[in-house]
VMD Tcl script that builds the backbone (N, CA, C; Angstrom):
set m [mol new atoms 189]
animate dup $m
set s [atomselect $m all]
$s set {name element resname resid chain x y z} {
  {N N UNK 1 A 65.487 -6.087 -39.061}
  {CA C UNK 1 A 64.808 -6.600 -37.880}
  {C C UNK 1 A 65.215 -5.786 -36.666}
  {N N UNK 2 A 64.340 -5.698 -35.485}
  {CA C UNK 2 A 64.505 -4.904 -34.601}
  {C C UNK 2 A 65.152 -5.432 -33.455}
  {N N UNK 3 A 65.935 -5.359 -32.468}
  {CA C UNK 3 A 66.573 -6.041 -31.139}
  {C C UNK 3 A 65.257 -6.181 -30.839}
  {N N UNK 4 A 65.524 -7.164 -29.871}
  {CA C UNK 4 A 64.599 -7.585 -28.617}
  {C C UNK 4 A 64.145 -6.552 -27.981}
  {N N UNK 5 A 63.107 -6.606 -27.195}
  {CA C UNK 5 A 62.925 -5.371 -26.156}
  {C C UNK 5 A 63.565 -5.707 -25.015}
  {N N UNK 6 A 64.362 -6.693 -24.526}
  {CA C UNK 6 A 64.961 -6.400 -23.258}
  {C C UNK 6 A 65.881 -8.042 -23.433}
  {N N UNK 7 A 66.773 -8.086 -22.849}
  {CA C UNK 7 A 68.409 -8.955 -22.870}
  {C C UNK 7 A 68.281 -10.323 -21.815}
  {N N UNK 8 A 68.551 -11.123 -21.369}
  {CA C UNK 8 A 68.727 -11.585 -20.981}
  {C C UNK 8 A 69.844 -12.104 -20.527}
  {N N UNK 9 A 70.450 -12.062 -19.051}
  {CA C UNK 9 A 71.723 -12.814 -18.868}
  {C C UNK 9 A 72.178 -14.133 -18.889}
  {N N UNK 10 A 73.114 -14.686 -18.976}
  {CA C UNK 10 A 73.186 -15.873 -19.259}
  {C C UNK 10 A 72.789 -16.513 -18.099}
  {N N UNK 11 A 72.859 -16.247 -16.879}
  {CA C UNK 11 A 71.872 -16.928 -15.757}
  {C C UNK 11 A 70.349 -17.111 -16.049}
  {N N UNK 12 A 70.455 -16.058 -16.695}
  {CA C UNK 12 A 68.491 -16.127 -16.757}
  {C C UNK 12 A 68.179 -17.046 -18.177}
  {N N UNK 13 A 69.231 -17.114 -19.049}
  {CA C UNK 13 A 68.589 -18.044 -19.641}
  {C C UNK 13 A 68.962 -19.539 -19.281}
  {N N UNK 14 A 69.639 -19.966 -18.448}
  {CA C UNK 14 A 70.020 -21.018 -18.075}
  {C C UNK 14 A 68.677 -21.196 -16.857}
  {N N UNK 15 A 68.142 -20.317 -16.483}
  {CA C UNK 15 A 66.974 -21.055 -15.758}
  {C C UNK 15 A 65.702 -21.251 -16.772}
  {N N UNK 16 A 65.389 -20.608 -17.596}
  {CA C UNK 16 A 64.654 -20.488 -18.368}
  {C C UNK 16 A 64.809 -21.889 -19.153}
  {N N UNK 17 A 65.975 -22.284 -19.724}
  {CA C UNK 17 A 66.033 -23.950 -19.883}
  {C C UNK 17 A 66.073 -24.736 -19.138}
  {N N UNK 18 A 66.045 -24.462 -18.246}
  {CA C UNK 18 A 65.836 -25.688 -16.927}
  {C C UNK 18 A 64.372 -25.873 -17.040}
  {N N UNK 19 A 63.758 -24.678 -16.944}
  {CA C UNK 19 A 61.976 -24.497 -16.590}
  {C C UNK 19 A 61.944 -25.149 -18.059}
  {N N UNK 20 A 62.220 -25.064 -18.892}
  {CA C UNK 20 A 61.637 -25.445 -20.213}
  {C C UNK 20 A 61.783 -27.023 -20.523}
  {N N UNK 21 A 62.978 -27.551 -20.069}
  {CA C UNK 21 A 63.262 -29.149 -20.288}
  {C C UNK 21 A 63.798 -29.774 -19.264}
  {N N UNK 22 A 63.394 -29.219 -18.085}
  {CA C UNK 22 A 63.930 -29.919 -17.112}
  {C C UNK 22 A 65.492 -29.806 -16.723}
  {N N UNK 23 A 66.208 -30.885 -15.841}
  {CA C UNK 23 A 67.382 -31.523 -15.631}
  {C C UNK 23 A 67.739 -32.587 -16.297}
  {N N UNK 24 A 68.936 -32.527 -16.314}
  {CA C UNK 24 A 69.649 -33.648 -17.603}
  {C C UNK 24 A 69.940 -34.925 -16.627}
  {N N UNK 25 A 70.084 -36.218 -16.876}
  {CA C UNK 25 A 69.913 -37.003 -16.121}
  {C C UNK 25 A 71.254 -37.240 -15.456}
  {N N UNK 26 A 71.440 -38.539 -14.624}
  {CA C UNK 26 A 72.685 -38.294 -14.351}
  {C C UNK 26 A 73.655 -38.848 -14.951}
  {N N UNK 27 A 74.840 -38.506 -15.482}
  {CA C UNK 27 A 75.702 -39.090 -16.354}
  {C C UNK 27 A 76.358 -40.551 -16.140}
  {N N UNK 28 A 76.520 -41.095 -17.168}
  {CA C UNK 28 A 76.956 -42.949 -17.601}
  {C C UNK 28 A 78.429 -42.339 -17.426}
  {N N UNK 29 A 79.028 -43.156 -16.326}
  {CA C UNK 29 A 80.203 -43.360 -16.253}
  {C C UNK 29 A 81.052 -44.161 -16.983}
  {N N UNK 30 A 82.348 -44.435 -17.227}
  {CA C UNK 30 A 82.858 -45.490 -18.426}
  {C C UNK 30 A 82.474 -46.807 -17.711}
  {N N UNK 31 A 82.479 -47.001 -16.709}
  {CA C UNK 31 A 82.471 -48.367 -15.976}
  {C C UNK 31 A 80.535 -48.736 -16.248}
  {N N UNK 32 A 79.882 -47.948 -16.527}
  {CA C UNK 32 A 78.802 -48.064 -16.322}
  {C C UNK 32 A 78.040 -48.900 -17.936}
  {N N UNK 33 A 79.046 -48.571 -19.030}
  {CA C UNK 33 A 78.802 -48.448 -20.440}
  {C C UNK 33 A 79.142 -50.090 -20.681}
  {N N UNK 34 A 78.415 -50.229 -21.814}
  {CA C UNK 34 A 78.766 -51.390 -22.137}
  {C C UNK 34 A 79.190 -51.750 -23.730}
  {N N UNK 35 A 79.683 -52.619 -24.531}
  {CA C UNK 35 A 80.111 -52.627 -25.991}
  {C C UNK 35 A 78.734 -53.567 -26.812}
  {N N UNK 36 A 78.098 -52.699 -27.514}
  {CA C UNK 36 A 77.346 -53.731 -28.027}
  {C C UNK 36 A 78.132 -54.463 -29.203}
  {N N UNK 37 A 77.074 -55.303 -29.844}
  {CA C UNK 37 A 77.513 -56.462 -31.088}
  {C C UNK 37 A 76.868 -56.857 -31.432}
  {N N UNK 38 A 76.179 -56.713 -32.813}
  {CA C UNK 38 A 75.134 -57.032 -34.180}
  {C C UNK 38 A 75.293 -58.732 -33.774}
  {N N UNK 39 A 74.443 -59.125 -33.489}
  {CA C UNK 39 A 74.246 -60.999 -33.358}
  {C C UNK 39 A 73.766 -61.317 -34.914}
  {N N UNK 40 A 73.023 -60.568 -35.409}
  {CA C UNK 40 A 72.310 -61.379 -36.811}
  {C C UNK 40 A 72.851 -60.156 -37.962}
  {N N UNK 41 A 72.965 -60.675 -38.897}
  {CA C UNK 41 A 73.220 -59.587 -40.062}
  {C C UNK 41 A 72.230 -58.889 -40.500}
  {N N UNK 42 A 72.573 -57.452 -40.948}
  {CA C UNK 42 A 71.571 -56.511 -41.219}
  {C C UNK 42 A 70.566 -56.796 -42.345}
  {N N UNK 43 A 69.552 -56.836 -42.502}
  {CA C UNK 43 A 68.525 -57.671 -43.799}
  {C C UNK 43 A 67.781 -56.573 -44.309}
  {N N UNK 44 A 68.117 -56.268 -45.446}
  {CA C UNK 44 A 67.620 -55.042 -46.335}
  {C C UNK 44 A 65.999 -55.522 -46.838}
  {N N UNK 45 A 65.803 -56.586 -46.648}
  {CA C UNK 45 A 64.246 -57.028 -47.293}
  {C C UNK 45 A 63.641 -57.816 -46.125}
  {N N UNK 46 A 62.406 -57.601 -45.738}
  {CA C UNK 46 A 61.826 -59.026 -45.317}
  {C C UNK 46 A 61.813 -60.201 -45.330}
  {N N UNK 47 A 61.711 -61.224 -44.500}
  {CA C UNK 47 A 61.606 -62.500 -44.946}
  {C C UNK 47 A 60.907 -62.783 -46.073}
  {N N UNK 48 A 61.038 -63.879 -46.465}
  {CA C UNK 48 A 60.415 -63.913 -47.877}
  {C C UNK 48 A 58.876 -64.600 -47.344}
  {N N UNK 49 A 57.579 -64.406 -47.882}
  {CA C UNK 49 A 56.563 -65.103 -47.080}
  {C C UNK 49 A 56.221 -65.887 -48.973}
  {N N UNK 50 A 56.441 -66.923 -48.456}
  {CA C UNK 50 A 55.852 -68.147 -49.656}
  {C C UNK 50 A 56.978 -68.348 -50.280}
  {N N UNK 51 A 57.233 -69.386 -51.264}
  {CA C UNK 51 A 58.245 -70.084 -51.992}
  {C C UNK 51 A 58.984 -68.874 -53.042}
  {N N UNK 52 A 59.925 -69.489 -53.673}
  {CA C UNK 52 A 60.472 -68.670 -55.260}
  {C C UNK 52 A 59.679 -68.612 -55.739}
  {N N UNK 53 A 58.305 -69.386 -56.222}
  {CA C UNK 53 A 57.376 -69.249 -57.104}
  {C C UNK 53 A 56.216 -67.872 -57.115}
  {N N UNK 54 A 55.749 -67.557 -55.802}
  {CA C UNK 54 A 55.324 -66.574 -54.968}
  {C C UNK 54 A 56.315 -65.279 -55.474}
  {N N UNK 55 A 57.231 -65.423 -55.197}
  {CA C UNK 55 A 58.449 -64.156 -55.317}
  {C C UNK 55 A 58.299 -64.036 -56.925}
  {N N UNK 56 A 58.815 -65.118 -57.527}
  {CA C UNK 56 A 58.343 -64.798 -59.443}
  {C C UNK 56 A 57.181 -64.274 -59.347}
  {N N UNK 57 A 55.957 -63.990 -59.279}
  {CA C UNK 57 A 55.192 -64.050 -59.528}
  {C C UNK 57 A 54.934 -62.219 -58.734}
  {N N UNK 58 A 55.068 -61.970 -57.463}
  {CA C UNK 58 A 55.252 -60.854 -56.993}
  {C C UNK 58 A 56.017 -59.874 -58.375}
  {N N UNK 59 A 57.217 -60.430 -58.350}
  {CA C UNK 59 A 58.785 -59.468 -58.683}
  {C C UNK 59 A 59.344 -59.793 -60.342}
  {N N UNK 60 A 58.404 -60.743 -60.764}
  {CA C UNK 60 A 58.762 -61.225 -61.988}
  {C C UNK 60 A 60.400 -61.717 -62.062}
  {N N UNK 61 A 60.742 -62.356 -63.442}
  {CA C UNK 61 A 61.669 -63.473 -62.735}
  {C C UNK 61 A 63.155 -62.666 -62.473}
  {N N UNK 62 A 62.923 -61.864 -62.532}
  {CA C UNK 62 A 64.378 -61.014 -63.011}
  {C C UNK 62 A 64.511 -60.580 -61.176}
  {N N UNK 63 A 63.429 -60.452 -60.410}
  {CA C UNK 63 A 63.330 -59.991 -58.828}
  {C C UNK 63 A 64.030 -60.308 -57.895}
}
mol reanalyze $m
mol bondsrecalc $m
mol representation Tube
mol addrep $m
């Protein structure tokens, strides 16, 4: 593969990402952050819609 035809300095590409994505916002201080916490447990399936009988009948009885 061939070099580039011409270099860029690291100034010029630091404007070149600015022009490309903007400014980064302004930074979350620690005081600013907060701790989250899962209220409900994580549920790998949907609610179930209709009785066990519904579900046998979906998933057969072994489901």
């Amino acid at each position: 593969m061939s070099e580039p035809a011409e270099s860029f300095t690291d100034e010029e590409y630091a404007f070149l990402r600015h022009v490309r994505f903007g400014e980064l916002p302004p930074r979350v201080g620690p005081d600013e952050r907060v701790e989250c916490t899962e209220t409900e447990p994580r549920r790998d399936r949907p609610e179930p819609a209709g009785g066990p009988d519904e579900w046998n009948l979906r998933l057969g009885p072994g489901g």
